[in-house]
N, C-alpha and C positions, 0 to 999 in steps of 0.2 A: 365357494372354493371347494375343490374335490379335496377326496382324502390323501392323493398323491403328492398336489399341491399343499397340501398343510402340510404332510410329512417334511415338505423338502424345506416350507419355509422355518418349520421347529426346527431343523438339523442345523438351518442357515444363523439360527437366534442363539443354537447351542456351543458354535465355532466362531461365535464373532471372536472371541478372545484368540486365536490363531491370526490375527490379522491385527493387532493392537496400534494406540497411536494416544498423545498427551492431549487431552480436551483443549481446543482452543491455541492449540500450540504445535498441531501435525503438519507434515510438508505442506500442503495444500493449499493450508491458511498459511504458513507464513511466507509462501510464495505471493499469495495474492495482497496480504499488508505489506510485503513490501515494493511491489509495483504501485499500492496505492499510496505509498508516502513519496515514490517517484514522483508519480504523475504530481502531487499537491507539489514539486518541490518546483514541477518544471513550471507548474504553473504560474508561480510566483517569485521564480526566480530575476527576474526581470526588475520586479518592483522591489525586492526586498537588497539590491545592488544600487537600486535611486535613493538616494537616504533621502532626498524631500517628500518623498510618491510614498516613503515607508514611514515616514512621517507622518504624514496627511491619515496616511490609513489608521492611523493609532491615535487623532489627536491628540498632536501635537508634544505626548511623553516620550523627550527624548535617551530618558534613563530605559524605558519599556522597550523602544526601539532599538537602540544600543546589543540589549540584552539577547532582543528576541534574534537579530540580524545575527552574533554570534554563534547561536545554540542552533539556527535554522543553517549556516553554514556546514557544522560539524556532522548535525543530520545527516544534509546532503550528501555530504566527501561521504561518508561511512555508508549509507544505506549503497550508493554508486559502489563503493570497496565490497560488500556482500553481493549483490547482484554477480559483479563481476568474476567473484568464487564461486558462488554456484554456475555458473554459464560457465567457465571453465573448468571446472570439477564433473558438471554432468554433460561434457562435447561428448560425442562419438557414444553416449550408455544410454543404456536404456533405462528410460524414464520410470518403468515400475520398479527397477532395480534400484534406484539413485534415490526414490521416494521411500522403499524399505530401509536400508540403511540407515537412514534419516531418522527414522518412526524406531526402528529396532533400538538404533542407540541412545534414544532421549526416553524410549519407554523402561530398558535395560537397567539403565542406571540411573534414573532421578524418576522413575514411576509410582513411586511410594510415597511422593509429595505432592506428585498430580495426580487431578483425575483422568483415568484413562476411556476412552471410546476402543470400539470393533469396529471391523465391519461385516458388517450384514451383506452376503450376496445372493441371497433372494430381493432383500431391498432395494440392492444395491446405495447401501447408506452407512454411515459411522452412528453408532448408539453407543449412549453409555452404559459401564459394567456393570455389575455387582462390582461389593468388598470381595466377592468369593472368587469371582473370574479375573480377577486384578490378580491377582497371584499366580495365575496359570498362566496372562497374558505377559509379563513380566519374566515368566520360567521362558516364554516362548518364541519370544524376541532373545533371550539370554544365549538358549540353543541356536537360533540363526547363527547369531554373531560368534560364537565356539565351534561354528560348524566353521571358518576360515581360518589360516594361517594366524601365529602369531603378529608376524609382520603387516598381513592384513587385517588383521586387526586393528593392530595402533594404528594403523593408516584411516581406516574406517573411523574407529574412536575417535580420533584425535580432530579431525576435520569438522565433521559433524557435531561434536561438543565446543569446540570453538562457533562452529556456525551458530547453534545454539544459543549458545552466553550471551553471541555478537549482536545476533536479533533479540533475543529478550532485551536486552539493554538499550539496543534503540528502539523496540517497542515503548519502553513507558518512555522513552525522550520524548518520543512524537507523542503519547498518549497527553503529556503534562503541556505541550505546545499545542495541540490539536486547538483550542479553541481562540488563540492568536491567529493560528494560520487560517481561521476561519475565516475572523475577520476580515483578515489581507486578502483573502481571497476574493470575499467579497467585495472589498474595495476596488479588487483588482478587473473583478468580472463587470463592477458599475461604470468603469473606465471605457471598458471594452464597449457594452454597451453603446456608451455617450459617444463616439468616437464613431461607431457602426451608423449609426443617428444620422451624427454629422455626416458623413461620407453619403449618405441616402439623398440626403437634404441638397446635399452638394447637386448629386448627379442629375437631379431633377430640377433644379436651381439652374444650374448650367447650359440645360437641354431647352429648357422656357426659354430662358434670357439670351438665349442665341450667343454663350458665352460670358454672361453677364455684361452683356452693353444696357439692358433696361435694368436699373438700378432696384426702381419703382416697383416691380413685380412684387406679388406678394410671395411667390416663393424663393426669392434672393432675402427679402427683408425678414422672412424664417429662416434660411441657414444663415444669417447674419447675428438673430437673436440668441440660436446655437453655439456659437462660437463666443457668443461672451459670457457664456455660461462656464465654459472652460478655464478651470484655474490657473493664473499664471505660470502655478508650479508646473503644471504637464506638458506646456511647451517647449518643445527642445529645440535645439538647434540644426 
């Protein structure tokens, strides 16, 4: 590394605190937790609406079932109701604008209970602070946010501390359900599977048997063996 290049990355190590944001809790991640408790919800939204298929998945506790089907409901509606505030809150703005705001007011005022990261743009990466540079990062997000209108202000505040509260609070929902939804997931993706199997079985079953007129075949009397493998429960009508 030249000495040009170290200067610049030392300068970049000594302003991360100008760029502050809560460990674990900046826009970035909780945009991305919460498209991934989407996706888990879509994923099993389907099975977790069968109470037999939701059932099956949990042998057979229908107190657990009961339980989880509730809490995985309220999940959903609320993680759906956030998404759909940010997507309207950040239409027509700019994305690094909408991402400060965010970081300014959760570092601003509740920075002193979290740990705070920078960012580093010679790294281009978020590192964590010192105790010492928590206190400048904290003054420096305070001056953003003073640098606007009263009114935008509490506009600012008020949104984004809501947003806040609204995702940490369904953070640990999903966090305490995370390993339910595993399971169903899995049950869910074993379905899929079996199902994928069968449809294989079929197509090649079909294609032999000239439609299935030769009974006998050994690939009818495999997708035959398949399908009774399948529990009555996943039968629909």
């Amino acid at each position: 590394m030249t000495k040009s290049e170290e200067a610049k990355r030392l300068a970049a190590e000594q302003l991360r605190y100008k760029k502050p944001a809560l460990m674990d809790m900046d826009y970035g991640l909780m945009i991305d937790k919460l498209i991934e408790i989407q996706d888990d919800c879509i994923d099993i939204h389907d099975m977790v609406e069968d109470d037999e298929k939701l059932l099956a998945a949990l042998d057979g506790d229908e107190e657990e079932a009961f339980e989880f089907k509730l809490a995985f409901s309220d999940i959903e509606g609320d993680c759906e109701k956030l998404i759909d505030a940010v997507s309207e809150h950040s239409s027509y703005r700019d994305p690094d604008e909408v991402e400060q705001e965010y970081n300014d007011c959760t570092v601003a005022l509740v920075g002193d209970i979290y740990d705070i990261v920078g960012y580093d743009s010679y790294e281009e990466d978020y590192y964590q602070l010192t105790s010492y540079d928590r206190e400048f990062a904290q003054e420096e997000a305070g001056k953003r946010l003073m640098r606007k209108t009263k009114a935008e202000m509490l506009n600012i505040i008020g949104f984004n501390m809501r947003l806040f509260l609204g995702y940490y609070e369904l953070k640990q929902r999903y966090e305490h359900l995370k390993a339910t939804i595993e399971i169903v997931k899995g049950s869910n993706q074993s379905l899929i599977d079996q199902l994928r199997e069968i449809e294989a079985a079929y197509e090649k079953a079909n294609e032999i048997s000239d439609g299935f007129k030769y009974t006998w075949y050994n690939e009818v009397k495999a997708y035959n063996r398949l399908l009774e493998k399948v529990p009555d429960r996943f039968w629909v009508e």
